[in-house]
N, C-alpha and C positions, 0 to 999 in steps of 0.2 A: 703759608701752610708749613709745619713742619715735617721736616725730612727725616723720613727713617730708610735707613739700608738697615739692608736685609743679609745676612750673609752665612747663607743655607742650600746644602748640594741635593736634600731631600726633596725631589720634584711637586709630591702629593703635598708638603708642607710646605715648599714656596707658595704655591696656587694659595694653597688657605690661608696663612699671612696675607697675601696680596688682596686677595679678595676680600677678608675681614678690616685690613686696616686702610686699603684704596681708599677708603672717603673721609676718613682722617687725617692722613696723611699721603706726602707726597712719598711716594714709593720706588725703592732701590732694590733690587734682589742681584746679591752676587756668589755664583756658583763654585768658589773656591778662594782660599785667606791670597791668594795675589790679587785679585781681583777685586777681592773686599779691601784689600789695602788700598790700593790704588783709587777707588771709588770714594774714600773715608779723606782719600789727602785731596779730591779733584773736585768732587761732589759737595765737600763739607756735612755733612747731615748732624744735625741736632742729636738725635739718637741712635743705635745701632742694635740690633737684635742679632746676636753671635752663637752659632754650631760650636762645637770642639771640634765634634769629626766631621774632617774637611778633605778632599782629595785634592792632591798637588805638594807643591813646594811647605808651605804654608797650615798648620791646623788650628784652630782654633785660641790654642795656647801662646801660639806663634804670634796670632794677627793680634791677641788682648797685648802681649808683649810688644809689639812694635807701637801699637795705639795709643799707650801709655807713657811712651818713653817718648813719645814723637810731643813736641808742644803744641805742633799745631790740630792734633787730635785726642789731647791729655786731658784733657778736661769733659770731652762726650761721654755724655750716659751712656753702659754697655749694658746689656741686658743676658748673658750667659744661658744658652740654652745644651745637656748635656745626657748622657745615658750614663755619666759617668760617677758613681757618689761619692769616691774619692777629690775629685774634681774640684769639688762647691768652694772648700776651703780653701784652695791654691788662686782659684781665680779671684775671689774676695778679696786676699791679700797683694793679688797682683795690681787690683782696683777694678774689678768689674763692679757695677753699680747693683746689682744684684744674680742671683743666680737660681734656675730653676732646671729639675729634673724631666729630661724629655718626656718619661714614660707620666708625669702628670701632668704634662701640655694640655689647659683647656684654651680656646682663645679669647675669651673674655677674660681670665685672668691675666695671663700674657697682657692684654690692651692696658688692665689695669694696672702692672709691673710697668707699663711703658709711660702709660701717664702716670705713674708715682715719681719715676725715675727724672722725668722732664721738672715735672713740677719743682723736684728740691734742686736742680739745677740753675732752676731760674730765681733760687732765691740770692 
């Protein structure tokens, strides 16, 4: 099964991640970027579905920066979730695999964003 973390401090939007993509996948949720680091180097996951705004050491921009630079996390689909519009284009070119605006989160698309994202990975 593949591995998605999750790395999102919104409670109401972990659950509905968890819940919509539990039976696709094997499920990770971590509540702030040390912990999603940490999970990303131990865990390994296929995929990763990333916050910006993150509480702690660590936000969003942080964790896509260490994930990319790290080799043995450089190459995982990211999937950038943000409120932020300036954002899109920073993360792009940091190498997020894609990027969506929080305030247009449906989770059928989202699922679709993650199955895009895997699929060209495995090519």
């Amino acid at each position: 099964m593949v591995k998605l973390l999750i790395v999102e401090d919104d409670m109401l939007l972990d659950e509905a991640y968890r819940r919509k993509y539990s039976e696709k996948y094997d499920v990770r949720v971590a509540a702030n970027g040390e912990d999603g680091l940490k999970a990303a180097q131990t865990w390994e996951p296929d995929l990763i579905l990333l916050d910006i705004y993150l509480p702690g050491k660590f936000d969003g921009i942080d964790v896509l920066r260490e994930l990319k630079s790290n080799p043995k996390t450089t190459n995982v689909p990211v999937l950038v979730i943000t409120n932020l519009p300036d954002a899109v284009d920073k993360v792009m070119k940091m190498g997020a695999g894609m990027c969506m605006m929080k305030t247009d989160v449906d989770l059928n698309i989202v699922e679709e964003a993650l199955d895009s994202l895997l699929e060209k990975s495995e090519r």
